[in-house]
N, C-alpha and C positions, 0 to 999 in steps of 0.2 A: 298228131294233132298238136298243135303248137297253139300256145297260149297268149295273147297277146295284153298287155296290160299298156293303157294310157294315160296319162295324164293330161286333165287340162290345164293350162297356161292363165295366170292372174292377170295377164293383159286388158282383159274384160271388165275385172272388177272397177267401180267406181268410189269404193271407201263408204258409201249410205252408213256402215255398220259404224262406224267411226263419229259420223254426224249425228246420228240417231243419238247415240249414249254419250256423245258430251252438249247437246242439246236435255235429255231430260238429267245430265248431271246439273247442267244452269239452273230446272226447275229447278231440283230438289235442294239446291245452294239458296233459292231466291225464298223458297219457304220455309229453311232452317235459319236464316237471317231475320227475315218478319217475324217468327216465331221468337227468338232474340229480342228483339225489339218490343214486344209485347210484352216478356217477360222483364225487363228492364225498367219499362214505365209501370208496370204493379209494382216493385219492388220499391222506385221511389214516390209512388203513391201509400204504402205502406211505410215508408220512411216516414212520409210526412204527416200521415196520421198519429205516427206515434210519438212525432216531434209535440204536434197538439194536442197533444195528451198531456206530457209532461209537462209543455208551459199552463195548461188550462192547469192542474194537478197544484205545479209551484204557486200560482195566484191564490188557487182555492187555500191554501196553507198560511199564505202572508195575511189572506184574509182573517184566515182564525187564530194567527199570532197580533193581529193589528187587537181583534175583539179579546182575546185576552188581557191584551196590554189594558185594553177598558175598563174589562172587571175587576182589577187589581187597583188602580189609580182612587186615590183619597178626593180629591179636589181637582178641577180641570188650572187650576194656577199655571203648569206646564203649556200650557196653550200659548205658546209667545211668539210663533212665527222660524222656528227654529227646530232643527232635528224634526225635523215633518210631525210636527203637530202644530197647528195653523187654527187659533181662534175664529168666534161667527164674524168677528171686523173686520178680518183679514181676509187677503185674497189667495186662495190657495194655486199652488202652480200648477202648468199646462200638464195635464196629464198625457197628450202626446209628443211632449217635448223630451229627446234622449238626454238633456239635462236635467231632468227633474231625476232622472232614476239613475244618476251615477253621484249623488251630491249628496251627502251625508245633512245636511242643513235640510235640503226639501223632503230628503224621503231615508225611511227606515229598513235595514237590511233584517231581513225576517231568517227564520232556523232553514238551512240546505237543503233541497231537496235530491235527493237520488237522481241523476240523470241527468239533472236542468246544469244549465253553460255556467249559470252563477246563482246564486242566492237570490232570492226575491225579493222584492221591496213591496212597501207600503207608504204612506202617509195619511193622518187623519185631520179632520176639519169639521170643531165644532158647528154646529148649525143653529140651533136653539133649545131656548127652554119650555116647555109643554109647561104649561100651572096648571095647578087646583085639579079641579075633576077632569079635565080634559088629560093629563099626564096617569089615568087609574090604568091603564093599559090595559083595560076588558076588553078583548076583541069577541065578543057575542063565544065566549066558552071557549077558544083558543087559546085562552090563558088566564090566571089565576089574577084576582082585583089584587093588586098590590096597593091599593087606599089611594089616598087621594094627592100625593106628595107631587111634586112638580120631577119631570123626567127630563135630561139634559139629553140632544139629539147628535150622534155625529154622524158625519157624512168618511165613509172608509175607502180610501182606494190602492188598488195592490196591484201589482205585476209581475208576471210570469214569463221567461223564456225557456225552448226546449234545450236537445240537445248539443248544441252548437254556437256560436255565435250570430248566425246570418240566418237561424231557422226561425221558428215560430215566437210569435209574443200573445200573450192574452192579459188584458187588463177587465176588472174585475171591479165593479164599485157596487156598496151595498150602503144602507143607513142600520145604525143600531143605536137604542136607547137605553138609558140608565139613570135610575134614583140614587141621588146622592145622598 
């Protein structure tokens, strides 16, 4: 008995096996790219929140270095239009203007924050004087009558950038009073 063995001949074949797996390599290229993609824009959605963090963070700072400079000051006399303190006559400058906040005359460079492109600025602008009873700053139990003295008003505004040069700005304007 003789054994015979045969081979069949690849002449038949038509490569499908070939097509099949560089067709689902395309999927699986096409959704580790999107996937990519996706993670790329969270990452600079997360940049930029935390860009706006640190400009909101610097403003909030220049604001409470502008109100200190408040509590300290004897007499509003420095109110002359100069180094960003700006009397009620006066017209204080654009606060969207990128000149106002590179100009040591219109606006004041406040203490560094961690993070931020540059230092924060400020400037202030008297507003008015409260008299007599109207200036007692009783807000119905929110705070303590400080009598009846006349309260000087200013109008504060500050500015914040984040990380970078080109990222985030927040500016930041409050009023605060104070008995001379």
């Amino acid at each position: 008995m003789r054994l015979y063995i045969t081979f069949q001949t690849v002449h038949n074949q038509q490569g499908a096996a070939l097509v099949v797996s560089l067709f689902m390599l395309l999927i699986l290229t096409l959704i580790g790219v999107s996937g990519m993609q996706g993670t790329v824009l969270q990452e600079r959605m997360a940049s930029n929140t935390r860009d706006r963090s640190i400009a909101f963070q610097a403003a909030e700072s220049a604001m409470r270095d502008a109100e200190a400079f408040l509590n300290t000051i004897v007499t509003t006399g420095g109110f002359d239009g100069t180094a960003g303190l700006f009397a009620d006559t006066q017209t204080q400058p654009d606060f969207l203007a990128a000149s106002t906040w590179s100009s040591n005359a219109t606006s004041v460079a406040a203490s560094s924050v961690s993070g931020s492109y540059a230092a924060p600025r400020f400037f202030i602008k008297q507003t008015a004087i409260i008299t007599g009873t109207k200036g007692a700053m009783n807000l119905r139990g929110y705070a303590n009558n400080k009598g009846t003295g006349d309260v000087t008003t200013f109008h504060v505004t500050s500015r914040g950038i984040g990380g970078s040069t080109d990222s985030s700005e927040v500016i930041l304007r409050s009023y605060h009073g104070r008995k001379f």
